[in-house]
C-alpha positions as CSV (number, residue, x, y, z in Angstrom):
1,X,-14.2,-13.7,8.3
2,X,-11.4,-16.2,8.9
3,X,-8.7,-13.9,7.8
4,X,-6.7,-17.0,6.1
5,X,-4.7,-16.0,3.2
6,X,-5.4,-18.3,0.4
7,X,-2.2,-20.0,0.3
8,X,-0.1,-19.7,3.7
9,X,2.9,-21.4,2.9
10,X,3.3,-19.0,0.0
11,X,2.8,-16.4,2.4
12,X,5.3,-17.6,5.2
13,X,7.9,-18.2,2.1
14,X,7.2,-14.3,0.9
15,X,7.3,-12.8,4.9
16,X,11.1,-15.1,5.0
17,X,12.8,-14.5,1.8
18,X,11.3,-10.6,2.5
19,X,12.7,-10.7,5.8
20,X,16.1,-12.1,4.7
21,X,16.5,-9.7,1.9
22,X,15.2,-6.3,4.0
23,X,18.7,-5.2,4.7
24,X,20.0,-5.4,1.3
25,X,17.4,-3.9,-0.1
26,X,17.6,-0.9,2.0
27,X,21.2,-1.0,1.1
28,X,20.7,-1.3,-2.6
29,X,17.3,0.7,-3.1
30,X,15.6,-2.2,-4.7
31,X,13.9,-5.7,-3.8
32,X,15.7,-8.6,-4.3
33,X,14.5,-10.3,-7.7
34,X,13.8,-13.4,-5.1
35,X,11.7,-11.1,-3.3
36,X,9.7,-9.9,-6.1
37,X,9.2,-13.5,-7.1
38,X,8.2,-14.6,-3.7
39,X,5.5,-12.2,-3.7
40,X,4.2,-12.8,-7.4
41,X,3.8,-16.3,-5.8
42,X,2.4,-15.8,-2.9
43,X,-0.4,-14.6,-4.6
44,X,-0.8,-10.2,-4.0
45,X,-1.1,-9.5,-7.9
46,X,-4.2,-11.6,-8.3
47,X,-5.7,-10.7,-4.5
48,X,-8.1,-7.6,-6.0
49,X,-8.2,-9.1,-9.6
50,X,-11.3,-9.2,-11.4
51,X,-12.8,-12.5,-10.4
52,X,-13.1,-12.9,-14.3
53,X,-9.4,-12.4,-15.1
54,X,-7.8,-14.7,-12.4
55,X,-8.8,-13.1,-9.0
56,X,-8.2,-14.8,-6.0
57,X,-11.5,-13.4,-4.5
58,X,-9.4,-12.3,-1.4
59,X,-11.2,-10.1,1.3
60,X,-10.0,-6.0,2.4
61,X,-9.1,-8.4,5.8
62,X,-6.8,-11.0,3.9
63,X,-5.4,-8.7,2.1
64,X,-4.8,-5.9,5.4
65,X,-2.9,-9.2,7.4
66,X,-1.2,-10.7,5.3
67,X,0.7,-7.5,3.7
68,X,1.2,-6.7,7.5
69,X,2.7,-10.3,7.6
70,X,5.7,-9.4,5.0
71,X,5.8,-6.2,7.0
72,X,7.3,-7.6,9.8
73,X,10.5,-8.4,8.2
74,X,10.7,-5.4,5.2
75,X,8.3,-2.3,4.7
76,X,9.3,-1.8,1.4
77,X,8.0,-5.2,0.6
78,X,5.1,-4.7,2.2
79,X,4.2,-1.6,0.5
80,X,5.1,-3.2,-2.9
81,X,2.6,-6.6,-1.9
82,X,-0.1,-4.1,-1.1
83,X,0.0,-2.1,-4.3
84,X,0.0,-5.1,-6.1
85,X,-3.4,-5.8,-4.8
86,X,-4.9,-3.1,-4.7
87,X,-3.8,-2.0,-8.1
88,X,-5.3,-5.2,-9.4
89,X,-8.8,-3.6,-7.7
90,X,-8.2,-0.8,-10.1
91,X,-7.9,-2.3,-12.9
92,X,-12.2,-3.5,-12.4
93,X,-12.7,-0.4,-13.4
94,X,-11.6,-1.1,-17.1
95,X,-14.4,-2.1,-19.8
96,X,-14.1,-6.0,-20.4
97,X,-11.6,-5.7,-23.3
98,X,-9.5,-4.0,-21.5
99,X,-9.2,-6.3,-18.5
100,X,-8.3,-9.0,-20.8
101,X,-5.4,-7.6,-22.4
102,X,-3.8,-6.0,-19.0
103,X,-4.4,-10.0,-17.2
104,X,-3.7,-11.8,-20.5
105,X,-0.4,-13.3,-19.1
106,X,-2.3,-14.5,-15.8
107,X,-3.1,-13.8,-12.2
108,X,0.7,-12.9,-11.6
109,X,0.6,-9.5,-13.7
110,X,2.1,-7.0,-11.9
111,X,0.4,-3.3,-12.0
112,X,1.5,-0.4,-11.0
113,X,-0.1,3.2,-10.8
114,X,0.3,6.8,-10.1
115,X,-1.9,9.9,-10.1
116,X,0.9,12.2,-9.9
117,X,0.5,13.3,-13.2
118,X,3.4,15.8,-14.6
119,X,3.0,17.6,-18.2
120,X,0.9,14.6,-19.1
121,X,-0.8,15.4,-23.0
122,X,-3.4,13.1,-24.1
123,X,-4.7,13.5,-27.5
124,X,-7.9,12.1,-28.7
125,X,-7.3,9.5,-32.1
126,X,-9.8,7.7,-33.8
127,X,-10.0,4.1,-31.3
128,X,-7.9,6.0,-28.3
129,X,-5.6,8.7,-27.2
130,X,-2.0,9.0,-28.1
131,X,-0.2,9.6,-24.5
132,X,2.9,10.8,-23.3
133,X,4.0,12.6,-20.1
134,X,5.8,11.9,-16.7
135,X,4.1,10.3,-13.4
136,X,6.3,10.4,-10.1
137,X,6.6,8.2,-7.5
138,X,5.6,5.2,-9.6
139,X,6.5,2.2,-6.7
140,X,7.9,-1.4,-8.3
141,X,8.0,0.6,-11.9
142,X,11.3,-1.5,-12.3
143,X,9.2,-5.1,-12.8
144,X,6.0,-3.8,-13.9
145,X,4.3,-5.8,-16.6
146,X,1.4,-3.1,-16.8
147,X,1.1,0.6,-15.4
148,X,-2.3,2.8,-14.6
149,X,-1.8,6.2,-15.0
150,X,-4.0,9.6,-15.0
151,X,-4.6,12.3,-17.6
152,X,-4.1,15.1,-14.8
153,X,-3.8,15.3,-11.4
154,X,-7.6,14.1,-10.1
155,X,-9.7,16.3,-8.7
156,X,-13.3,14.9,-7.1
157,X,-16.2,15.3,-9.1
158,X,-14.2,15.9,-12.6
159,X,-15.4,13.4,-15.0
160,X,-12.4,14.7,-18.0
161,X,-9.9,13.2,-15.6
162,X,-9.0,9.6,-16.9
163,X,-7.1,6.4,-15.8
164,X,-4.7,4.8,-19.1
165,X,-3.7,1.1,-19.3
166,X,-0.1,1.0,-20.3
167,X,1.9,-2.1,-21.0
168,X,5.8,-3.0,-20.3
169,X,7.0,-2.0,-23.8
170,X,5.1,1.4,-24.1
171,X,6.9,2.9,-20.7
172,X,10.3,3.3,-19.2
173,X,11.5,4.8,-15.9
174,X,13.9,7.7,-14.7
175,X,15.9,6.4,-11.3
176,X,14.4,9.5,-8.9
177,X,14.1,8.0,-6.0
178,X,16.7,8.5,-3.5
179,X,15.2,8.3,0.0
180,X,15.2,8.6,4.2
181,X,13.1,5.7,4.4
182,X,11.4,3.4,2.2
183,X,14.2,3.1,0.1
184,X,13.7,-0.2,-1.9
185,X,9.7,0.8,-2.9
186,X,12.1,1.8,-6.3
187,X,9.1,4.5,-6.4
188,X,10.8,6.1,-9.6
189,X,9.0,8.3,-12.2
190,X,7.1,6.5,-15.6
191,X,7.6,7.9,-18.8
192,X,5.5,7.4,-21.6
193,X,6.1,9.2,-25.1
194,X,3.5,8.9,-27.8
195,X,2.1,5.8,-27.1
196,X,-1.8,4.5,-28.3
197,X,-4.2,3.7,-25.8
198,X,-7.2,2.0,-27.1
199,X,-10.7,3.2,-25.5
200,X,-11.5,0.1,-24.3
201,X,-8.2,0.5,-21.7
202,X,-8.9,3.6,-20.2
203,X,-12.2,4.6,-17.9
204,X,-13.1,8.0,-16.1
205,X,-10.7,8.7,-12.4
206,X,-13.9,10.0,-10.6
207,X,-15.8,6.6,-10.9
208,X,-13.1,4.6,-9.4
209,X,-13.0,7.2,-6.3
210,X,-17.2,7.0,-6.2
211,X,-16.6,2.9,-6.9
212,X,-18.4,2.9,-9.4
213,X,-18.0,-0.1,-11.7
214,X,-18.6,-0.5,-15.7
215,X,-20.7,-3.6,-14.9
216,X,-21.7,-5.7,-11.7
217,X,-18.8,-6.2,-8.9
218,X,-18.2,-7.6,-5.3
219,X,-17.9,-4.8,-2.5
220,X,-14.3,-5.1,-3.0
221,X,-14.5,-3.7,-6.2
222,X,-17.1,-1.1,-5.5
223,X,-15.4,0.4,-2.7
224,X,-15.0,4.1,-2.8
225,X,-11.6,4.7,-3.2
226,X,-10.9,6.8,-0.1
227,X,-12.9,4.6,2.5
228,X,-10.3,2.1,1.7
229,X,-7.3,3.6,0.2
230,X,-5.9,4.2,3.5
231,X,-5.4,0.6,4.3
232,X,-3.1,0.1,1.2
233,X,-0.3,2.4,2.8
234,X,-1.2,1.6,6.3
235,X,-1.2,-2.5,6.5
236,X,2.9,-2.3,5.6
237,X,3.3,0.4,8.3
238,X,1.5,-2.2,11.1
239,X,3.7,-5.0,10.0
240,X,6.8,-2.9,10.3
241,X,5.3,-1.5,13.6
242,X,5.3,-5.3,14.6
243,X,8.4,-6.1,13.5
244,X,9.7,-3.2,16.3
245,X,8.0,-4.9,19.2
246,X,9.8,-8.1,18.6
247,X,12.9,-6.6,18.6
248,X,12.2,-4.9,22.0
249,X,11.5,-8.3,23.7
250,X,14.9,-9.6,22.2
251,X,16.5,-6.0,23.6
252,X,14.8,-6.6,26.8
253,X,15.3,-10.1,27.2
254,X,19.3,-9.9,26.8
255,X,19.5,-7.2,29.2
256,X,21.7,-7.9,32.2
257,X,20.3,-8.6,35.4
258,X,22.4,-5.7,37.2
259,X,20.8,-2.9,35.1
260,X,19.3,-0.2,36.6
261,X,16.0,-0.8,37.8
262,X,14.7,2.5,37.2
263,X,16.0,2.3,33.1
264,X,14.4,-1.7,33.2
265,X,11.4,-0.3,34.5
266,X,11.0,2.6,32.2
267,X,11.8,0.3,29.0
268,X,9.0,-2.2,30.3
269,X,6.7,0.6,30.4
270,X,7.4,1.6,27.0
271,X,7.4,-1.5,24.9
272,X,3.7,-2.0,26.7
273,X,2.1,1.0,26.0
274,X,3.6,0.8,22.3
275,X,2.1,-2.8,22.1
276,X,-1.1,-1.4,23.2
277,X,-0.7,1.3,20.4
278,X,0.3,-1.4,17.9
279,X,-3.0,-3.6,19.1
280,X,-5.5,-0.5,18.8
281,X,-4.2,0.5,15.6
282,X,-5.0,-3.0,14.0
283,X,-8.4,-2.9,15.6
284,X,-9.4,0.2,13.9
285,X,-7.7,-1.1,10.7
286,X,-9.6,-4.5,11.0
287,X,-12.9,-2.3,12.0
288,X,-12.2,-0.8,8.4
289,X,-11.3,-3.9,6.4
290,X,-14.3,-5.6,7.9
291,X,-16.9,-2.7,6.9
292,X,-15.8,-2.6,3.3
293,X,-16.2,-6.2,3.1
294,X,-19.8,-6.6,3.8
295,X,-20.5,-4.0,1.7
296,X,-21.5,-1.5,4.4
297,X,-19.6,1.9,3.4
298,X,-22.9,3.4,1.5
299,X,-24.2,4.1,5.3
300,X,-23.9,7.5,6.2
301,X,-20.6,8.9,7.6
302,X,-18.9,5.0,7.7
303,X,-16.9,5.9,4.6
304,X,-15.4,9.0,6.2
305,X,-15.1,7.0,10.1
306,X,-12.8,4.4,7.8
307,X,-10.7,7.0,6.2
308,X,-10.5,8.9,10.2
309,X,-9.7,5.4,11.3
310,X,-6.9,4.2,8.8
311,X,-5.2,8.0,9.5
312,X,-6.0,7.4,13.3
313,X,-4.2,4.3,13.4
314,X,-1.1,5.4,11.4
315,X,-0.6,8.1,14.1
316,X,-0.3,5.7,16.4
317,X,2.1,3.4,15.1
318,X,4.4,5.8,14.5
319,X,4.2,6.8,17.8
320,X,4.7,3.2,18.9
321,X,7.5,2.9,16.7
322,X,9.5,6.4,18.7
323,X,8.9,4.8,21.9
324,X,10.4,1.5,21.1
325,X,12.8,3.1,19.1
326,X,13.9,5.0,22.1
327,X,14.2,1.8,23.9
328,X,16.9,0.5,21.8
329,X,18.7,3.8,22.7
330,X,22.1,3.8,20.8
331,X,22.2,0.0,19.9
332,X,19.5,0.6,17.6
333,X,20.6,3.7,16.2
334,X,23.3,1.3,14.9
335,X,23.2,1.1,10.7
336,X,23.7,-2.4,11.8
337,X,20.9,-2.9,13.8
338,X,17.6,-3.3,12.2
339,X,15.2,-0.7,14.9
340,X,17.0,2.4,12.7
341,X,15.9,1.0,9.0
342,X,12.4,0.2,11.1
343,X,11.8,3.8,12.5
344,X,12.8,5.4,9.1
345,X,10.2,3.2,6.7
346,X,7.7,3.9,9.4
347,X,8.2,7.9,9.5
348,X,8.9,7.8,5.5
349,X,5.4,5.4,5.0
350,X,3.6,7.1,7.2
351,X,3.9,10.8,6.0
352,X,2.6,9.6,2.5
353,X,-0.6,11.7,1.5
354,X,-3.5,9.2,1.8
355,X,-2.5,8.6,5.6
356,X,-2.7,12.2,6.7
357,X,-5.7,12.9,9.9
358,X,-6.3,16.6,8.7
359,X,-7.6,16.1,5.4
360,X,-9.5,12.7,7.2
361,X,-11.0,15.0,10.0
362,X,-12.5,17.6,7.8
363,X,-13.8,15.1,5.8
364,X,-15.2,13.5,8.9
365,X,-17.0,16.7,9.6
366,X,-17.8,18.0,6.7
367,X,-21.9,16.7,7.7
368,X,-21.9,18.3,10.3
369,X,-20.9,22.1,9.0
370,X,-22.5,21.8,5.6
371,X,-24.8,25.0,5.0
């Protein structure tokens, strides 16, 4: 795999105008509209489309560098970028009909999605359900043009849990989100009140999780969901984990001659065991783009090794990030300085559910204790 996004000057315009706008946004809590355009552009919406409805045909490896790309300069971003992708994957899982309304405006649709289901009541109509109910933490709700949302918090193996295809004009959004870090994800909560969904846009939470699809699909589409989900919310985090070792080279390379050798010394040794940290984490994260590309995660145990390795490598940039954190010292604790808005999207991304090691490592090991 080459790794080339499809269109890199669309990419390097997205990673600048993200970069330019990350300290606003953390300001504001939202993305700068040129931001969200930027990204439409460069091309995340259509990455995981259906190859029927506009997809770009992009690769788990595309996908994985270039959201780590806008990471550099603005997490939240990132995170958005990333969602838009892989929410497009989701949406494979429709029937046919259903795909072609949700991409009916083009490859630049922008979905979004949440599990975290909250007095949700779907009623069965003739043709549908009529819907309504809350979903937290719904990231980029604000410029959504479509939303995926479930019945009921999933659960694996229950087949009455089910995914809804809602449009723009059948949600709105309660401003909840009020963060430490992360702040311009915009990851407020949907609301939907009585609204039709057709059969045709809705399909059954435990096949997308099993990757099963309603007809044929490339191994990007029929990737379980957790031998893959981890790279969603862990891709932004490398980027941002990137974006800390290149402000450590500046820090170190403006230091004054007469410092302290000892504090020099110590600071040198930190910024090069946190880039070795930074390097091993993208190994295992490319180990795990590359397996799910070639269609590979059906082997015994690789599923869970991905899912270990996408937790695995989260742990360690956030480690990465605290030691170069530390060698900012109070210069970077600045609300000026960029380090500070770094280490808090870091800590804040990386403590989201799907990157967690202990639910990874049981899964992990769950062959070998089995009865």
């Amino acid at each position: 795999m080459s790794g080339a996004w499809q269109d890199a000057a669309a990419l390097d315009s997205a990673a600048e105008a993200a970069g330019h706008g990350a300290a606003d946004a953390d300001t504001t809590g939202r993305l700068a509209p040129a931001t969200v355009e930027a990204l439409a552009a460069a091309g995340f919406p259509a990455g995981f489309a259906p190859a029927g409805q506009g997809g770009t045909g992009a690769t788990f490896d595309e996908v994985t560098r270039a959201v780590a790309a806008i990471g550099e300069g603005c997490t939240s971003a990132a995170w958005i970028a990333s969602l838009w992708a892989y929410n497009g994957r989701f949406s494979a899982h429709l029937p046919d009909e259903g795909q072609q309304e949700v991409w009916a405006k083009g490859p630049r649709t922008r979905l979004v999605s949440s599990m975290v289901a909250a007095g949700v009541e779907a009623e069965p109509v003739e043709g549908g359900w009529t819907l309504s109910g809350t979903w937290l933490y719904v990231s980029g709700v604000e410029f959504a043009d479509w939303a995926l949302v479930s019945s009921a918090p999933p659960r694996e193996g229950d087949r009455s849990i089910r995914v809804f295809a809602v449009p723009r004009d059948s949600f709105t959004h309660q401003e909840t989100w009020s963060t430490l870090g992360m702040r311009a994800t915009g990851s407020h909560t949907l609301v939907v009140e009585r609204a039709f969904v057709p059969e045709y846009r809705s399909f059954v939470w435990d096949d997308m999780r099993r990757g099963k699809l309603p007809g044929t699909g490339s191994a990007v589409h029929s990737a379980p969901l957790f031998a893959v989900n981890g790279l969603t919310f862990a891709a932004p985090i490398l980027g941002a984990a990137r974006g800390a070792l290149r402000l450590v080279e500046r820090h170190l390379a403006q230091q004054p001659s007469g410092a302290r050798a000892a504090a020099r010394e110590s600071s040198r040794i930190s910024y090069t065991r946190a880039a070795g940290e930074i390097d091993a984490a993208a190994l295992l994260l490319a180990r795990a783009a590359e397996t799910a590309d070639r269609g590979r995660l059906d082997v015994d145990g690789v599923a869970e090794r991905s899912h270990r390795d996408s937790t695995l490598a989260v742990e360690l940039l956030v480690g990465a990030v605290d030691r170069l954190f530390q060698v900012t010292g109070t210069r970077g604790q600045a609300t000026s300085h960029p380090m500070q808005r770094i280490w808090r999207d870091v800590h804040a991304a990386g403590s989201h559910a799907a990157l967690q090691f202990e639910p990874a490592a049981f899964a992990y090991t769950r062959r070998l204790v089995a009865a």
